[in-house]
Structure formats: structure tokens, C-alpha cells
MARBA-3410 file (N, C-alpha, C, O; in Angstrom, 1 decimal):
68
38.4,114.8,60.8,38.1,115.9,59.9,37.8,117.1,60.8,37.1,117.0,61.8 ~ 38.4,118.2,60.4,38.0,119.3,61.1,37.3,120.5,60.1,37.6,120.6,58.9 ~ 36.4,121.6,61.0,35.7,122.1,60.0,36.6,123.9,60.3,36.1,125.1,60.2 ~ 38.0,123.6,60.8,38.9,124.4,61.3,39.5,125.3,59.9,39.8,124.6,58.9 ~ 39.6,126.6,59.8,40.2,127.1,58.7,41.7,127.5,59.2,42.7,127.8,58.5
41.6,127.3,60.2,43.3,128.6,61.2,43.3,127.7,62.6,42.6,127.4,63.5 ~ 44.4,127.6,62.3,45.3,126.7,63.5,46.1,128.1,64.1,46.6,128.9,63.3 ~ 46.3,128.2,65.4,47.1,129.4,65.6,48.1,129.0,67.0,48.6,130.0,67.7 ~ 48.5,127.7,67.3,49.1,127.6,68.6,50.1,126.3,67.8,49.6,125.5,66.9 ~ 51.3,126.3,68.3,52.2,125.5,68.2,51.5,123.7,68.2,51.5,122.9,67.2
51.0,123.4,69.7,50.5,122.0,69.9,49.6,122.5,68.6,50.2,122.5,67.5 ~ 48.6,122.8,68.5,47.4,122.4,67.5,47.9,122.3,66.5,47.5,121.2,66.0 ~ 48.8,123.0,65.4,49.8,122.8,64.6,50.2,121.7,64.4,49.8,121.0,63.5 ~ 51.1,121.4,65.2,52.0,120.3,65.2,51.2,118.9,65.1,51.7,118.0,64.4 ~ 49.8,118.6,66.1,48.7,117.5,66.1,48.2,117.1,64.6,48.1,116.0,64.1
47.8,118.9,64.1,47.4,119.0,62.9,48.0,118.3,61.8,47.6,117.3,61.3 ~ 49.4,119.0,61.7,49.8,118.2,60.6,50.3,116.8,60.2,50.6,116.5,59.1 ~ 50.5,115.8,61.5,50.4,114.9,61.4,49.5,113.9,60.9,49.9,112.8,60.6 ~ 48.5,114.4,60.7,47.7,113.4,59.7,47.6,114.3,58.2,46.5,114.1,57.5 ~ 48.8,115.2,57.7,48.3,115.7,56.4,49.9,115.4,55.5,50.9,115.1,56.1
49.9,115.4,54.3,51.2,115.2,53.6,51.8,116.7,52.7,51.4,117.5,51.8 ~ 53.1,116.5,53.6,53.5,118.0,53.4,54.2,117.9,51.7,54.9,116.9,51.3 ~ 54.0,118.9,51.1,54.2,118.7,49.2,55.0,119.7,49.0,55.6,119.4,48.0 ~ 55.3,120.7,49.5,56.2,121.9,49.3,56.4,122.4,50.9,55.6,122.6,51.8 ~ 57.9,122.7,50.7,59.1,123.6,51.2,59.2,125.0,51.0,59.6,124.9,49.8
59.1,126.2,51.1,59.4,127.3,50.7,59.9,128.5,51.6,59.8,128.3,52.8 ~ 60.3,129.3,51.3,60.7,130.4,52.0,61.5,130.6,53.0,61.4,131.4,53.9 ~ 62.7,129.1,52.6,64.0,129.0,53.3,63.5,128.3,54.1,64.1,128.4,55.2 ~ 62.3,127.2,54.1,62.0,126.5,55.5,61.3,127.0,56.3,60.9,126.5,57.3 ~ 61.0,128.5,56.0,60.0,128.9,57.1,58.3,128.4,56.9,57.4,128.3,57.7
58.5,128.3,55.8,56.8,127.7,54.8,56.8,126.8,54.0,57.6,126.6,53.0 ~ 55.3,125.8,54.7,55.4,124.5,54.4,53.9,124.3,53.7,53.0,125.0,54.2 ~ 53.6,123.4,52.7,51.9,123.3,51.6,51.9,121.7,51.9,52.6,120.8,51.3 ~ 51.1,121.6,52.8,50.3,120.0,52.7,49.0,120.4,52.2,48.5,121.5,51.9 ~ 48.5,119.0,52.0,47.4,118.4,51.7,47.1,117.8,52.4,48.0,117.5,53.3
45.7,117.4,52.6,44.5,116.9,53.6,44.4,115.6,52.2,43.9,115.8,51.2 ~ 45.0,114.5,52.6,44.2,113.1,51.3,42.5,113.2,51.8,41.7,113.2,50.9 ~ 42.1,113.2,53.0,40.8,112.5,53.3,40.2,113.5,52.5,39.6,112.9,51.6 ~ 39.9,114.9,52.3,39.3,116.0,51.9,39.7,117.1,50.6,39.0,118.0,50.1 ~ 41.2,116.5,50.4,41.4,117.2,49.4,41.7,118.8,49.1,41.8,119.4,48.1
41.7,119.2,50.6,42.1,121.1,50.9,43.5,120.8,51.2,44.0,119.8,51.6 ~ 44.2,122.2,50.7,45.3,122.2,50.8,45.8,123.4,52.7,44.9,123.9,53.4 ~ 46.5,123.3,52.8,47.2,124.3,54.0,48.0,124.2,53.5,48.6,123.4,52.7 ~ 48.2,125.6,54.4,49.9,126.7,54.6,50.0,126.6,55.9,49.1,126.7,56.7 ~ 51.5,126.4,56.3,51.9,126.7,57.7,53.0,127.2,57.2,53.7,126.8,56.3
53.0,128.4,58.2,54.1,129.4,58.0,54.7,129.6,59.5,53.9,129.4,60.5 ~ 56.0,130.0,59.8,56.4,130.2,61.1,57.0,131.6,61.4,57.9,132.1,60.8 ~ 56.4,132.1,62.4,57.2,133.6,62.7,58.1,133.7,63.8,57.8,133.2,64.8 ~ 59.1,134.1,63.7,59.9,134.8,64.6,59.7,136.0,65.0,59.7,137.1,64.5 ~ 59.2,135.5,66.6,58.8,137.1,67.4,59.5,137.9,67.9,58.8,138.7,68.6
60.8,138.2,68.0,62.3,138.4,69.3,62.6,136.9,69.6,63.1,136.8,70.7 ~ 62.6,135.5,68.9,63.4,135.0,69.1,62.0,133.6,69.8,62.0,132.4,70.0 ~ 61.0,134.4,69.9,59.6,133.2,70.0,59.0,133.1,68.7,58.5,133.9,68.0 ~ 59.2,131.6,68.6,58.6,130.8,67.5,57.4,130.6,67.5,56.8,130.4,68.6 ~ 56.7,130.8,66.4,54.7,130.8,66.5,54.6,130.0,65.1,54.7,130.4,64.0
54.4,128.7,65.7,53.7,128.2,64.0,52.2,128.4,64.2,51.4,128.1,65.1 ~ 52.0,129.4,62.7,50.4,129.1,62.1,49.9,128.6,60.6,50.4,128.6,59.4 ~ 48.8,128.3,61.3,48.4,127.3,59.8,47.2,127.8,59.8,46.5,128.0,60.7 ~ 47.0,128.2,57.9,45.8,128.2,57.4,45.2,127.4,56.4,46.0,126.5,55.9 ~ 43.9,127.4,55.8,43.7,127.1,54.8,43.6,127.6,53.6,43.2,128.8,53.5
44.1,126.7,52.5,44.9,127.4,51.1,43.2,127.1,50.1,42.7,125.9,50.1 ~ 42.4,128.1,49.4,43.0,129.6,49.7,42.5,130.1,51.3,41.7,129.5,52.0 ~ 43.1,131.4,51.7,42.7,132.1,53.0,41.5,132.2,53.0,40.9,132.3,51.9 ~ 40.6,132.2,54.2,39.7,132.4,53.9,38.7,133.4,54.2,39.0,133.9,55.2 ~ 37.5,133.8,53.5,37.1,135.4,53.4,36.7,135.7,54.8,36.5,134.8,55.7
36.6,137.4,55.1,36.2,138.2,56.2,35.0,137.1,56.8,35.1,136.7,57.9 ~ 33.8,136.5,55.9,32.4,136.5,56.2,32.8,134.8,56.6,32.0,134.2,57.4 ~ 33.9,134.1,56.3,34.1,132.6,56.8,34.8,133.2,57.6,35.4,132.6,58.5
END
């Protein structure tokens, strides 16, 4: 369990979502909605194209406020 809201590097990503089950596809494959079974929070990982550098980031669904 992590008490992580934002994943922001490819490896941590990629570690991450291996233990979650992904439930939705969207936005041509660039955006993916798992679920956490142990905890019941959902995440978004979305991927940017920077000039051609890939950055997956992951947050938690919903985003979370300035003060978290």
C-alpha cells in the first residue's frame, strides 16, 4: 500500500500498476482507469508526448486538493 497520490516517472509507473487492475481504455490509448482491489481508490495514468519523449503519469482519481 502506498500513501502516494502522484506517480510522475515511467519506472514508478510502470512498478505501480502492476499490482492494480486496469478497467478503462480512453483517449485513443493514451489514458488508462485502474483500480487498487486492496483499497478500493481508483487512478488515472495518462501519457504525454514531449517532442517525441514519452512521460507516463499517474494520479489519483479524484485529483487531489492544493492542501493534500
Amino acid at each position: 500500500m502506498t500513501d502516494r497520490k502522484l506517480f510522475g516517472t515511467n519506472t514508478l509507473v510502470n512498478d505501480f500498476v502492476q499490482r492494480l487492475t486496469k478497467i478503462e481504455t480512453f483517449d485513443g490509448g493514451w489514458s488508462e482507469k485502474y483500480v487498487d482491489n486492496e483499497t478500493g481508490l481508483s487512478w488515472l495514468k495518462y501519457t504525454i508526448d514531449d517532442r517525441g519523449f514519452f512521460q507516463n503519469l499517474m494520479f489519483i482519481s479524484p485529483p487531489p486538493t492544493t492542501d493534500e
